[in-house]
VOTITI-315806 format. One record per residue: x, y, z of N, C-alpha, C in turn; residue in three letters. Coordinates in steps of 0.1 Angstrom, whole numbers, padded with zeros to 4 digits, always signed. Atoms other than C-alpha are relative to their C-alpha. Example, Ala and Ser with C-alpha at 12.3 -4.5 7.8 and 13.67 -1.06 7.14 Angstrom:
+0009-0012+0000+0123-0045+0078+0009+0012+0000Ala
-0009-0011+0000+0137-0011+0071-0008+0011+0008Ser
This chain:
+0010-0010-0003+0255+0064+0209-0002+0009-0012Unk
+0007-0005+0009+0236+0081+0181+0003+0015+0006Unk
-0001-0016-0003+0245+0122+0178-0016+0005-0003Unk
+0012-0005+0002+0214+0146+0181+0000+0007-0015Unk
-0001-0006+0008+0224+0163+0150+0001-0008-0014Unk
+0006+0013+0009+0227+0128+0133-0012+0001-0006Unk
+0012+0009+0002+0193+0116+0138-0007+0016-0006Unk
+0008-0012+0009+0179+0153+0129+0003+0003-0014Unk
-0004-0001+0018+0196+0150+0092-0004-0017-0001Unk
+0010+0008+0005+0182+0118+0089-0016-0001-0003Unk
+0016-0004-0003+0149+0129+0100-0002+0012-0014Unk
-0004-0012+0014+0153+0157+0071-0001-0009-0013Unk
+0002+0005+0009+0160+0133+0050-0011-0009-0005Unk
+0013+0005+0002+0128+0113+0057-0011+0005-0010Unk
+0013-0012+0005+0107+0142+0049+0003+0005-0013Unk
-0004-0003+0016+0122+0147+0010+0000-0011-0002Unk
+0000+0016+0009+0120+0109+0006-0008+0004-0015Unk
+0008+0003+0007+0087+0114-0013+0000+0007-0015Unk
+0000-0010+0009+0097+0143-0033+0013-0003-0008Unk
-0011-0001+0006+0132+0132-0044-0006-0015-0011Unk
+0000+0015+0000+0120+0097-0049-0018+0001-0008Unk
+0012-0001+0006+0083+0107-0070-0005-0011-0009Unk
+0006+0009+0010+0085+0088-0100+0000-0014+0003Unk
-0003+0016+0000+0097+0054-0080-0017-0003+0009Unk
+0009+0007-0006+0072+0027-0069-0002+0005+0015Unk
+0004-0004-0018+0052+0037-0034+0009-0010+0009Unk
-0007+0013-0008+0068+0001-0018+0013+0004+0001Unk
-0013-0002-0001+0104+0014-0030+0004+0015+0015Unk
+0000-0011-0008+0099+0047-0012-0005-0002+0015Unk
+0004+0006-0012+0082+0031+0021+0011-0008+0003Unk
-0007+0010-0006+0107+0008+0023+0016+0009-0003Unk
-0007-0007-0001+0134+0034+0019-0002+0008+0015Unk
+0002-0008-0016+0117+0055+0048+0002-0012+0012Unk
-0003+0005-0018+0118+0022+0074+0015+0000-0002Unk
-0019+0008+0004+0158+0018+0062+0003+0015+0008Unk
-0006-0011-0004+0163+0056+0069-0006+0005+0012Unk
+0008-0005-0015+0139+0061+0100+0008-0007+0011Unk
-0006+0007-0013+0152+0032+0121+0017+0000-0008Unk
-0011+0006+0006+0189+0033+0103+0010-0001+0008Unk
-0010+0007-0018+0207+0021+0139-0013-0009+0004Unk
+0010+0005-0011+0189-0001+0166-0005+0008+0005Unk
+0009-0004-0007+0159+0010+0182+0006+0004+0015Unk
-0001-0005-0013+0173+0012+0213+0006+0009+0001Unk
-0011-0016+0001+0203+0039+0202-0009+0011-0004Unk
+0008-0011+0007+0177+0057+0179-0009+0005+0013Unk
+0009-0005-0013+0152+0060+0214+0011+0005+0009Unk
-0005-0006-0010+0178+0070+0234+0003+0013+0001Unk
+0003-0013+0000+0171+0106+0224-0014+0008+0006Unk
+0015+0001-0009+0138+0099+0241-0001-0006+0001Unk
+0005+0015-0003+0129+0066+0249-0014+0001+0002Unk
+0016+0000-0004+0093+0079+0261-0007+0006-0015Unk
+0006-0004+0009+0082+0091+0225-0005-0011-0003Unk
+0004+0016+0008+0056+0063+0211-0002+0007-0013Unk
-0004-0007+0010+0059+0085+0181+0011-0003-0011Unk
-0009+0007+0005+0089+0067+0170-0002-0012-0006Unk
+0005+0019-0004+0076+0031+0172-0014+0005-0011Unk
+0009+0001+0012+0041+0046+0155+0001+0001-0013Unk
-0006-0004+0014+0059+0062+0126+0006-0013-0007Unk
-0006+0013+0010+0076+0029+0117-0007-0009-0001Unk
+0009+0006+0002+0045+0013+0124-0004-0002-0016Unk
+0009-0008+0010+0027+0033+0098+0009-0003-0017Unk
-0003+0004+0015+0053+0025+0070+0001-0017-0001Unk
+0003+0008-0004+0051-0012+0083-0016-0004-0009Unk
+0011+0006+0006+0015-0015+0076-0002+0006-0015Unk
+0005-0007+0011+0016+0005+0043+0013-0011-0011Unk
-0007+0012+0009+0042-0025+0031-0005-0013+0003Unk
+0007+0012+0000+0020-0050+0041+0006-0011+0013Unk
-0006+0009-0014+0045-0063+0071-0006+0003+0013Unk
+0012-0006-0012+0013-0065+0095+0007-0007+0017Unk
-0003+0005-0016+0030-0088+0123+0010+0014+0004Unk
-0006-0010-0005+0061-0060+0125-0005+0013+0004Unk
+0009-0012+0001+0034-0032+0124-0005+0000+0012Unk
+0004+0006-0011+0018-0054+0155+0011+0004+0014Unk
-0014+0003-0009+0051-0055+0169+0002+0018+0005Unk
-0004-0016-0001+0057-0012+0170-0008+0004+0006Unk
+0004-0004-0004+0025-0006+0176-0006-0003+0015Unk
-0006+0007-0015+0028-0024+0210+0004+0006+0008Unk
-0009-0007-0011+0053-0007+0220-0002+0012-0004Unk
+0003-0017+0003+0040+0028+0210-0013-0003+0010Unk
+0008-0002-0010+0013+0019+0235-0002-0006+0010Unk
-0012+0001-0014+0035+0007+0262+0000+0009+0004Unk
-0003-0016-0007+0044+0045+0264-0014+0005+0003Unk
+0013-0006+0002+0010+0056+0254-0008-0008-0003Unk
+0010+0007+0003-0019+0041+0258-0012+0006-0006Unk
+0007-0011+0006-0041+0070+0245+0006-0001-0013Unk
-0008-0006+0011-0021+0072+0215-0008-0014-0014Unk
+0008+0004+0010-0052+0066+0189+0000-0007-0013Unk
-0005+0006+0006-0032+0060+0162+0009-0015-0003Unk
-0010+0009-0003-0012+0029+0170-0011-0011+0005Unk
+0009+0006+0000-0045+0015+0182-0007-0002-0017Unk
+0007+0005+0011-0058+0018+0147+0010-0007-0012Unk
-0011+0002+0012-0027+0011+0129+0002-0019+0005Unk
-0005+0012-0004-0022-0023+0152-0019-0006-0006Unk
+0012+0007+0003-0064-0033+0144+0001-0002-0015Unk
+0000+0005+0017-0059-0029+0105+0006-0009-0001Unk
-0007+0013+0001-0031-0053+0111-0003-0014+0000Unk
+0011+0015-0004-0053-0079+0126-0009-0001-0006Unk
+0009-0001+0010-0078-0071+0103+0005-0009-0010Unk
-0007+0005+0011-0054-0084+0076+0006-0010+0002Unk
-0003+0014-0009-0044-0113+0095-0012-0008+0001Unk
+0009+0008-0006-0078-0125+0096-0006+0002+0017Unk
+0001+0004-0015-0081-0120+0134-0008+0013+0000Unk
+0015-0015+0001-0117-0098+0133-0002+0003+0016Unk
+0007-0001-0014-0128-0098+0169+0014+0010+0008Unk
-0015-0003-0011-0089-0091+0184-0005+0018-0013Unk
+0000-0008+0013-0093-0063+0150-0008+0011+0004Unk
+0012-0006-0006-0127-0050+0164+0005+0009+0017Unk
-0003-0004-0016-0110-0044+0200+0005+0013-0002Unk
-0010-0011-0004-0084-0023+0194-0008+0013-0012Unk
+0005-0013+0004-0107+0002+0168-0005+0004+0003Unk
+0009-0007-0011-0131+0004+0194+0005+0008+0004Unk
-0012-0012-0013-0103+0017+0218+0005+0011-0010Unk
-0003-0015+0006-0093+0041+0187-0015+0007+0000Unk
+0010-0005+0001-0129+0050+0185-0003+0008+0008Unk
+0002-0004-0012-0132+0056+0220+0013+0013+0005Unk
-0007-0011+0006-0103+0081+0219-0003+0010-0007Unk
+0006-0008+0010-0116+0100+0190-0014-0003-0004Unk
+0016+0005-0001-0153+0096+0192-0005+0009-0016Unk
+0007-0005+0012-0152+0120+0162+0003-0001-0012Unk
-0003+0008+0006-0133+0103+0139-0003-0008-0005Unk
+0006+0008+0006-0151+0088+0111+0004-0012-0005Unk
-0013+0010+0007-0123+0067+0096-0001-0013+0006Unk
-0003+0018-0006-0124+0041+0125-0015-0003+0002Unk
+0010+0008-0007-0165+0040+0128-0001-0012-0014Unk
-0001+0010+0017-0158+0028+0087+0005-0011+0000Unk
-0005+0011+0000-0133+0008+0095-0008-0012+0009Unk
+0012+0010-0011-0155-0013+0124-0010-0007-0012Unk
+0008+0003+0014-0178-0013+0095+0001-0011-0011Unk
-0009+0004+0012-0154-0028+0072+0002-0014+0009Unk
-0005+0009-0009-0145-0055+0096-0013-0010+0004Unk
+0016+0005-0007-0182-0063+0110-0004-0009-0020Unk
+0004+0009+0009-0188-0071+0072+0004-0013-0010Unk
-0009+0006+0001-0159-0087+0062-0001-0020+0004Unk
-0001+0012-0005-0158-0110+0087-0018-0013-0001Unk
+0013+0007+0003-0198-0122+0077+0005-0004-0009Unk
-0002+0005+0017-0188-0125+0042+0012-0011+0001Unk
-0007+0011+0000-0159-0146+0050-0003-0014+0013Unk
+0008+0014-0012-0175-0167+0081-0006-0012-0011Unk
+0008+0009+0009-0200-0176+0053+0006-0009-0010Unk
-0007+0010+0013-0175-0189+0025+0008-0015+0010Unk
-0004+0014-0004-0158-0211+0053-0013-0009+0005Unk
+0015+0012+0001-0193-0226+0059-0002-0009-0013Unk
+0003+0000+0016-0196-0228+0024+0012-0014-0003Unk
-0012+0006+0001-0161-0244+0018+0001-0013+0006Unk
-0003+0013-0007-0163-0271+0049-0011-0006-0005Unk
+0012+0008+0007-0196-0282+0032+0001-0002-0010Unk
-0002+0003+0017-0184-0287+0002-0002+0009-0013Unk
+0009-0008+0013-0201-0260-0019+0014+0010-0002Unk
-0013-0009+0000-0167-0246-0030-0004+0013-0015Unk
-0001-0010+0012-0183-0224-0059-0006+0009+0009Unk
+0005-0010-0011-0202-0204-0028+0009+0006+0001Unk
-0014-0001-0010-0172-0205-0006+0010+0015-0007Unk
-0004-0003+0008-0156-0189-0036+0000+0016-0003Unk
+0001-0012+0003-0176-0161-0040-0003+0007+0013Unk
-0004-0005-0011-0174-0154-0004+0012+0004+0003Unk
-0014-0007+0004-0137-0149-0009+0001+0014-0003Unk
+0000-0012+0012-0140-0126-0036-0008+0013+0008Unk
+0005-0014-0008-0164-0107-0018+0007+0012+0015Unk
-0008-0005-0016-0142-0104+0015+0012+0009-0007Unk
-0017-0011+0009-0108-0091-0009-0012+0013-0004Unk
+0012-0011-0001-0141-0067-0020+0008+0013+0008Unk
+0005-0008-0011-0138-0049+0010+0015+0002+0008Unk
-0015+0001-0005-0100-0057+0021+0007-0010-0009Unk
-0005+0008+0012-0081-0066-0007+0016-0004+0009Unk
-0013+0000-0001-0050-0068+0016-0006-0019+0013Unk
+0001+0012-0007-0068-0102+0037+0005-0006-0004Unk
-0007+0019-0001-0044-0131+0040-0008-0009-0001Unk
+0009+0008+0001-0067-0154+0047-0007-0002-0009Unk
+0002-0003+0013-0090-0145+0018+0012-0003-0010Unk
-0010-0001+0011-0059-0142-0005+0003-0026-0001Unk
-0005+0011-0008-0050-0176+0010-0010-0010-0005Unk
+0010+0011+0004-0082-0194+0007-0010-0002-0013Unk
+0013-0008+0024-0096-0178-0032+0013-0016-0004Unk
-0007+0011+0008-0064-0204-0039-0003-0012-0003Unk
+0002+0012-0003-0071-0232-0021-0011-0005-0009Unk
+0010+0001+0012-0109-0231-0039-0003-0001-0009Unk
+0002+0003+0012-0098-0226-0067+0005-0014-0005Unk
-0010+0011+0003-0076-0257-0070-0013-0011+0004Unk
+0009+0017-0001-0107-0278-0057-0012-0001-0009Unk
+0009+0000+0014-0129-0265-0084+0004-0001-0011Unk
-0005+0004+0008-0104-0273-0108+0003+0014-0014Unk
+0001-0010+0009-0099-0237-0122+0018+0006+0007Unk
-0012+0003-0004-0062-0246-0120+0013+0013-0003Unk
-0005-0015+0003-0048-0217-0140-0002+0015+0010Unk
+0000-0012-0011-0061-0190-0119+0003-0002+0015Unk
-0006+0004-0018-0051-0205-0084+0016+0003-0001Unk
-0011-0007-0003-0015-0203-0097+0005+0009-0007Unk
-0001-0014-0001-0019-0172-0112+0001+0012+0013Unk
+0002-0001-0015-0031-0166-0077+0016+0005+0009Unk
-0010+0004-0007+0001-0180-0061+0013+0008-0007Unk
-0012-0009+0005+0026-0160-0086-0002+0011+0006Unk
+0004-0013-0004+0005-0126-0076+0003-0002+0013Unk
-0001+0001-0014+0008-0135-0038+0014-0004+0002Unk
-0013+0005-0008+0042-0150-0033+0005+0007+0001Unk
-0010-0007-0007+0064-0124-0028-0002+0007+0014Unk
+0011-0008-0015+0041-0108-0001+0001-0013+0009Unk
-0002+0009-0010+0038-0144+0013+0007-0012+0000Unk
-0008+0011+0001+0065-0167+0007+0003-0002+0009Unk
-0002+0007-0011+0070-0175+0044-0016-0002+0007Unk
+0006+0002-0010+0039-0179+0054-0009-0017-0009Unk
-0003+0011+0004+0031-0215+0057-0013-0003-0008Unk
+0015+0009+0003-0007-0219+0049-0002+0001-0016Unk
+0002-0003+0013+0000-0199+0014+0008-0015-0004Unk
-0011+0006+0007+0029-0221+0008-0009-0015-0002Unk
+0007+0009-0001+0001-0255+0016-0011+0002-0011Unk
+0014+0001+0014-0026-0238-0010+0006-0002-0014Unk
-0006+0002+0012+0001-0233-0035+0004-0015-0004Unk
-0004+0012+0000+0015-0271-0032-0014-0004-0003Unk
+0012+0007+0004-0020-0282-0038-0010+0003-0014Unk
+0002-0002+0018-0025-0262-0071+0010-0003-0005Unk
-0011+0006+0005+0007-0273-0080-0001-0013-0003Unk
+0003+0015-0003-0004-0309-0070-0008-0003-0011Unk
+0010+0006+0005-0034-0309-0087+0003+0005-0015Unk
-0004-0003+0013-0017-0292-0120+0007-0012-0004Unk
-0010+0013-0002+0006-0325-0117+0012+0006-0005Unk
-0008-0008+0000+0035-0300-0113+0007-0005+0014Unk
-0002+0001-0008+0060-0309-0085+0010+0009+0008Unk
């Protein structure tokens, strides 16, 4: 069992991360705050409240600001388990799906923040962002399954535009480029992306295929 006097000098120490920690990389310092936020299991650290979704959104929020959108999915879940009002956690879990490709599921839950905060400009933009997104990229996989991969292409490009953090996009500028034969930049591509997505399998299929077509094994 976690002491109260613990978790409140950790919490302290949260809040001077940014200031002790200035000159390092944003990623080092986010990823220092989820090490020191949750630094026990969730279930010891909640058992100073268990009903706060406040806990679960806060680790969200450094979650999606390192790019780990399924764990982001995963918090913000359970922050509105407790709370289903709790606006934030709705929009923190839709950018995630946003970035996942998954627009429609993406659109739902910013509604539900919208509808929460009706005066909250942030999420009518983000809807925005999403509504255009998902045209610009509908269109390049039209583009793509019909062959016209220099369209396709610039339907990519335009979708990172707008969400430079899309997977999918990231995912499929590769694949296109390897079928237009602009071999160099696909695994330029695949260097800039892998550390972000080295488990995920569809990058790991575009990269094998500009690798393929480099005659690289």
């Amino acid at each position: 069992m976690i002491h109260k006097e613990q978790f409140l000098s950790k919490r302290k120490e949260i809040n001077t991360l940014r200031i002790k920690n200035i000159t390092k990389p944003l990623n080092l310092i986010l990823k220092l705050s989820v090490r020191t936020y949750f630094f026990i299991q969730p279930n010891q650290f909640l058992d100073l409240n268990p009903m706060d979704p406040t806990y679960y959104g806060n680790r969200a929020a450094c979650y999606l600001n390192l790019k780990n959108f399924a764990q982001c999915i995963v918090d913000c879940n359970n922050a509105i388990d407790i709370d289903g009002n709790f606006s934030k956690a709705w929009m923190r879990k839709g950018r995630s799906l946003f970035c996942l490709g998954k627009f429609d599921e993406a659109k739902q839950c910013l509604q539900k923040a919208k509808e929460l905060e009706p005066s909250n400009a942030t999420y009518r933009q983000e809807l925005n962002e999403i509504n255009q997104v998902q045209s610009a990229f509908q269109n390049a996989e039209n583009s793509f399954n019909s062959g016209d991969f220099k369209r396709a292409l610039d339907g990519y490009k335009q979708s990172l535009m707008v969400c430079p953090d899309l997977i999918p996009g990231k995912i499929k500028s590769i694949e296109t480029l390897a079928k237009t034969g602009d071999l160099q930049t696909a695994i330029e591509l695949c260097n800039r992306y892998g550390p972000e997505l080295s488990k995920n399998v569809e990058f790991l299929y575009a990269k094998g295929l500009a690798l393929c077509y480099h005659g690289q094994t």
